[in-house]
KEROVO-485960 format. One line per 2 residues: number of its first residue (from 1); their letters; for each residue x, y, z of N, C-alpha, C. Coordinates in Angstrom, 2 decimals. Layout:
NUM> a> X Y Z X Y Z X Y Z  ...
end
This chain:
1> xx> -13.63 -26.67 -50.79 -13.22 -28.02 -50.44 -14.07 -28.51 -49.27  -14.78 -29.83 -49.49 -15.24 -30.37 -48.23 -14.13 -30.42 -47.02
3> xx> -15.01 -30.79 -45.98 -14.12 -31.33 -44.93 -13.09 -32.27 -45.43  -14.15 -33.35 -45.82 -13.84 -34.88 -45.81 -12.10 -34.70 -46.75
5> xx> -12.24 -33.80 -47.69 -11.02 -33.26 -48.09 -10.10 -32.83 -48.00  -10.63 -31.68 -47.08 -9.30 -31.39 -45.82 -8.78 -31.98 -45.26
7> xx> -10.08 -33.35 -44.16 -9.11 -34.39 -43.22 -7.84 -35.11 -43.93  -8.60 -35.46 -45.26 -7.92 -36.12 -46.34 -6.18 -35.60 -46.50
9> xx> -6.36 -34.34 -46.97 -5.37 -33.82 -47.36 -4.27 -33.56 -45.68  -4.93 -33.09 -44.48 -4.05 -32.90 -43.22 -3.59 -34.37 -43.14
11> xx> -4.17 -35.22 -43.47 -3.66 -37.15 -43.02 -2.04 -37.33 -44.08  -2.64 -36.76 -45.45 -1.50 -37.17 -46.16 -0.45 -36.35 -45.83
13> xx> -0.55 -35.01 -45.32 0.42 -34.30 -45.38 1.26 -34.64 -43.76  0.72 -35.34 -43.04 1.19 -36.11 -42.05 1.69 -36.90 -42.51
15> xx> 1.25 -38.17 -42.89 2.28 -39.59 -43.48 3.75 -38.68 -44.49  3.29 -37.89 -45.37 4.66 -37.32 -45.41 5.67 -36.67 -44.87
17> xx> 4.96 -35.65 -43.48 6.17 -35.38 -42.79 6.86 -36.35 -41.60  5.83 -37.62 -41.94 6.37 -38.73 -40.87 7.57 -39.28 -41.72
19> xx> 7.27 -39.51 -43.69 8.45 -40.00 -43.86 9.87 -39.07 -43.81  9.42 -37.79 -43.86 10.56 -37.61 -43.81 11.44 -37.28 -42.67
21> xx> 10.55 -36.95 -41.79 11.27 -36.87 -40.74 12.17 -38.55 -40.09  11.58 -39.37 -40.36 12.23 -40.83 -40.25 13.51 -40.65 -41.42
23> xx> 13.47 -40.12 -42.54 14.96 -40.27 -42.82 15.57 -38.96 -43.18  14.89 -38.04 -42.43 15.95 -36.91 -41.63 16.64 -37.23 -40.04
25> xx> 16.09 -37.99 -39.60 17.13 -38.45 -38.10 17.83 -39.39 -38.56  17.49 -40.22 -39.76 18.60 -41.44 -40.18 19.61 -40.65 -40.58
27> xx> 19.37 -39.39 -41.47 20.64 -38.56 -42.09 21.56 -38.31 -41.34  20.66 -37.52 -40.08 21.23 -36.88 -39.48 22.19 -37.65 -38.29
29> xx> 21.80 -38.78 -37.57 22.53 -39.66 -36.62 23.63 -40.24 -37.90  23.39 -40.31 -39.18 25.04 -41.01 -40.28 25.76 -40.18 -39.64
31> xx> 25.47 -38.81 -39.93 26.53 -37.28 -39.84 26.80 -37.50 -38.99  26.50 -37.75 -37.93 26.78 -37.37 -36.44 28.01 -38.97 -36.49
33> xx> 27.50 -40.18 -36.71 28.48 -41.31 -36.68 29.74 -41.19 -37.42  29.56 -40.24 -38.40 30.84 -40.13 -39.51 31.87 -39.53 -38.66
35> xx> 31.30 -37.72 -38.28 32.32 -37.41 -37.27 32.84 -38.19 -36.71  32.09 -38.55 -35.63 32.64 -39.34 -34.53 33.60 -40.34 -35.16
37> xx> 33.73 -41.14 -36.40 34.45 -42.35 -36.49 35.57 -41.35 -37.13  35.46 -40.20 -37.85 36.80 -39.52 -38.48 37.28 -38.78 -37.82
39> xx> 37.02 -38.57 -36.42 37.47 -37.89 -35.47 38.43 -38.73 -35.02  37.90 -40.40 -34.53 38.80 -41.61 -33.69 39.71 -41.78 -34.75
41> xx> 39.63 -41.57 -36.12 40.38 -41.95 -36.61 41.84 -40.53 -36.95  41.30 -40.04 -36.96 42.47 -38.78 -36.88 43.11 -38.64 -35.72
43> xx> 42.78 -39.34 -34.44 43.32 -39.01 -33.17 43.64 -40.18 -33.30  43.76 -41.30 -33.96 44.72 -42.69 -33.78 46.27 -42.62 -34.76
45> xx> 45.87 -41.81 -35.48 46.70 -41.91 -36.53 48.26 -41.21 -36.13  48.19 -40.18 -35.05 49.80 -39.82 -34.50 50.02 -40.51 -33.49
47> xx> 48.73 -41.27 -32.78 49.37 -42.17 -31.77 50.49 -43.68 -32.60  49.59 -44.20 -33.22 49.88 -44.98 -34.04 51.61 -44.86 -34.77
49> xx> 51.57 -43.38 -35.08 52.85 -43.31 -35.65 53.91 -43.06 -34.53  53.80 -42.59 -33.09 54.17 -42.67 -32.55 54.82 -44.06 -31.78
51> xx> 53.97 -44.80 -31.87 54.03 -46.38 -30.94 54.84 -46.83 -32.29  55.29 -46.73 -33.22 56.11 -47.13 -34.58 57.49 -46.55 -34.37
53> xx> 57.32 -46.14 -33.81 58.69 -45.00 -33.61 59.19 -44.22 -34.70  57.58 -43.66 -35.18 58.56 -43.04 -36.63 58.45 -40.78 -36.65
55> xx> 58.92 -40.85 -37.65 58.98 -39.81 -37.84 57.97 -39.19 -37.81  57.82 -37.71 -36.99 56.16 -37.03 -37.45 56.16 -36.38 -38.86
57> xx> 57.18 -36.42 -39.36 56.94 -36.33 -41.14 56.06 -37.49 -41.99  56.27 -38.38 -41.72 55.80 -39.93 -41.82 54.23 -39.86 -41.82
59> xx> 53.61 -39.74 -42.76 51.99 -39.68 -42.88 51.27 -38.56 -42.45  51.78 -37.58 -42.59 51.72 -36.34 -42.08 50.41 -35.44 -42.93
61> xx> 51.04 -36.06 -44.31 49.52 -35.85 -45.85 48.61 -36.54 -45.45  48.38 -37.76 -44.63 47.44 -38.13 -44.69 46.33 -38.23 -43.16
63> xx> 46.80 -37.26 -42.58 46.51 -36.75 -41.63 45.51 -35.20 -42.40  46.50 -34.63 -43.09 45.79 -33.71 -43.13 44.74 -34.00 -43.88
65> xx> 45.02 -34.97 -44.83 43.59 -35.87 -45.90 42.21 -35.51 -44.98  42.31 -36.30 -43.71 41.34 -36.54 -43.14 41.09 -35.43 -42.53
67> xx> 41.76 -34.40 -41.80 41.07 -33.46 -41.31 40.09 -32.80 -42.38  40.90 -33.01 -43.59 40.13 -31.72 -44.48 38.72 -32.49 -44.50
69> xx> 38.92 -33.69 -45.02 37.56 -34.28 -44.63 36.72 -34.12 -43.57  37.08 -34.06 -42.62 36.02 -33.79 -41.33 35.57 -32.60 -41.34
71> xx> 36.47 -31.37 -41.56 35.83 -29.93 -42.37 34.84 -30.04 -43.06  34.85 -31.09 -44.41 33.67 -31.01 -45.04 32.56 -32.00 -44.55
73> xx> 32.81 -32.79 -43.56 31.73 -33.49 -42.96 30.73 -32.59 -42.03  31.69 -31.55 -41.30 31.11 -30.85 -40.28 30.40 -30.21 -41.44
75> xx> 30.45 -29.20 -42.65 29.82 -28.18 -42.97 28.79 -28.89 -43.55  28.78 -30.04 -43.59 27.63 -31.15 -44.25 26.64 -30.84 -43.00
77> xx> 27.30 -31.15 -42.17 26.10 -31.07 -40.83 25.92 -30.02 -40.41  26.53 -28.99 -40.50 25.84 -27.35 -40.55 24.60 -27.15 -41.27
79> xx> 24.99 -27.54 -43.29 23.67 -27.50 -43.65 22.50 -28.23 -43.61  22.87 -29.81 -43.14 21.39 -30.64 -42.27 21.16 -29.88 -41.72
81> xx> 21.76 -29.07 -40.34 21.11 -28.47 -39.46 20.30 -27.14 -39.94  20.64 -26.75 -40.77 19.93 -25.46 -41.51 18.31 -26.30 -42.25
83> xx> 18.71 -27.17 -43.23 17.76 -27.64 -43.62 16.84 -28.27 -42.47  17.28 -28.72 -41.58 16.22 -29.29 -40.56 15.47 -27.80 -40.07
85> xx> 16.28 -26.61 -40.08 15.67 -25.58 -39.37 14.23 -25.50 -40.39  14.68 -25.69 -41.55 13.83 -25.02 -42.30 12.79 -25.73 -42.51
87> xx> 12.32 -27.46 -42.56 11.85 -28.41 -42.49 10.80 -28.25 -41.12  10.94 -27.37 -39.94 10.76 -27.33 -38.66 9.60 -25.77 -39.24
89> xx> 10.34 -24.99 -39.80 9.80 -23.78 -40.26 8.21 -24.13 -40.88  8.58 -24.72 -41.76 7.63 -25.32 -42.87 6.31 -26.17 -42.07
91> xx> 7.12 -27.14 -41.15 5.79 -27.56 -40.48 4.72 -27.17 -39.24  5.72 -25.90 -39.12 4.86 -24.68 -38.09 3.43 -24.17 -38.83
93> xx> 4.16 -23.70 -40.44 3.31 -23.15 -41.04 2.35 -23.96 -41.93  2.43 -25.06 -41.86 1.69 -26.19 -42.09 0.54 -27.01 -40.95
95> xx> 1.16 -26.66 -39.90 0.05 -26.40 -38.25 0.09 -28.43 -38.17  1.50 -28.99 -38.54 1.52 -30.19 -38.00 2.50 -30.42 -37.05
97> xx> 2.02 -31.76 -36.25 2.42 -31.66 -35.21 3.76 -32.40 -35.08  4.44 -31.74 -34.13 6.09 -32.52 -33.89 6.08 -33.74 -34.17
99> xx> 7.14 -34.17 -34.61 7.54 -35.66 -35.21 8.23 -36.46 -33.97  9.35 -36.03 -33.21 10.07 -36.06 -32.54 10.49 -35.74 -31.20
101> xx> 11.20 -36.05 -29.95 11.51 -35.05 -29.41 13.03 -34.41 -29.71  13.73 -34.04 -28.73 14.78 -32.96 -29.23 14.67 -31.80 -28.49
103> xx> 15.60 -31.20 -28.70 15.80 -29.69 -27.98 15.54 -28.66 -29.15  14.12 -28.17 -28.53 13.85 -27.49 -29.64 14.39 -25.91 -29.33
105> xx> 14.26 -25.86 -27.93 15.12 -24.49 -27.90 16.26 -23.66 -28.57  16.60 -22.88 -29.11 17.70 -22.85 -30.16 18.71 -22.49 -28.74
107> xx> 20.33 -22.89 -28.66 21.18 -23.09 -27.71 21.85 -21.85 -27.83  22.34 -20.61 -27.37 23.32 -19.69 -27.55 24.60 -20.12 -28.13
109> xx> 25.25 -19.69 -29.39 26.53 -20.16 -29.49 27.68 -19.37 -28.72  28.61 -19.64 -28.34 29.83 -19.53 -27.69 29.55 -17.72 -27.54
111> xx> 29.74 -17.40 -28.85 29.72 -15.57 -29.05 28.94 -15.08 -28.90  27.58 -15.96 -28.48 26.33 -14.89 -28.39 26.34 -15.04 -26.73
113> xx> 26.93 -16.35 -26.12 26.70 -16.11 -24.80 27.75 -15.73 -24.12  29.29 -15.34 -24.78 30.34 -14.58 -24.74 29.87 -12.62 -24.13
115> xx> 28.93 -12.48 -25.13 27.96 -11.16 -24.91 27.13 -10.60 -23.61  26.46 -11.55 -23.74 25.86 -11.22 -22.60 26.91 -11.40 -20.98
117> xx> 26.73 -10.06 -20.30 27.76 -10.11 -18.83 26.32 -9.42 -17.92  26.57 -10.14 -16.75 26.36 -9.41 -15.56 26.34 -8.14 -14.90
119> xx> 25.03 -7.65 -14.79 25.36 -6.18 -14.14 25.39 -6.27 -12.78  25.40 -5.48 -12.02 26.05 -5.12 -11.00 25.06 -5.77 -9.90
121> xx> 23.48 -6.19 -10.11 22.75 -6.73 -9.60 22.53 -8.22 -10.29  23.08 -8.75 -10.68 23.19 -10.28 -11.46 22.84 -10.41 -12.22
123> xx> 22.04 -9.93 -12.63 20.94 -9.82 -13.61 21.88 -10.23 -14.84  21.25 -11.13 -15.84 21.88 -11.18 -17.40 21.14 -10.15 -18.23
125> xx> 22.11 -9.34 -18.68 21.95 -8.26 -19.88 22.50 -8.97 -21.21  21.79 -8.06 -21.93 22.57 -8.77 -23.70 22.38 -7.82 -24.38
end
């Protein structure tokens, strides 16, 4: 392959990870807005029945409606976040350059930084 082919081919394979990365943060900020609005809305819904003066039997199914929903919203955004890992993977080994900024650091979850304790000189062990 010439150069002129290569440049060719590194340009296009840029304009494509530009599109997609433009509607992988659109995906990903929906997910993130959905929570957030089925969250306000599950935390209005016993106030609501409360200021009614009614029974906490009283819409009680449809409370749980929505949690179950937000369960499957969150595991929606577990696997964006997997697929973005892997999207991130792909363009390492593709040698193009970040789309974005972001925290690319991966964050300890709760149990991994549950693990790690202090020895006797401060020091973090794991």
């Amino acid at each position: 392959m010439s150069f002129m082919e290569l440049r060719q081919n590194q340009l296009r394979r840029r304009e494509a990870a530009t599109e997609i990365f433009t509607s992988l943060e659109t995906f990903e900020k929906d997910l993130g807005r959905t929570l957030a609005s089925v969250s306000l809305l599950i935390g209005q819904l016993p106030v609501a029945r409360a200021k009614a003066n009614m029974s906490v039997v009283v819409g009680q199914e449809v409370i749980d409606r929505f949690v179950a929903a937000l369960g499957h919203i969150n595991q929606a955004m577990g696997a964006a976040v997997e697929g973005h890992n892997h999207l991130e993977q792909t363009r390492r080994a593709l040698r193009l350059p970040e789309m974005g900024g972001g925290d690319k650091d991966i964050i300890p979850n709760v149990a991994q930084a549950a693990d790690q304790v202090s020895d006797d000189h401060g020091r973090m062990t794991g």
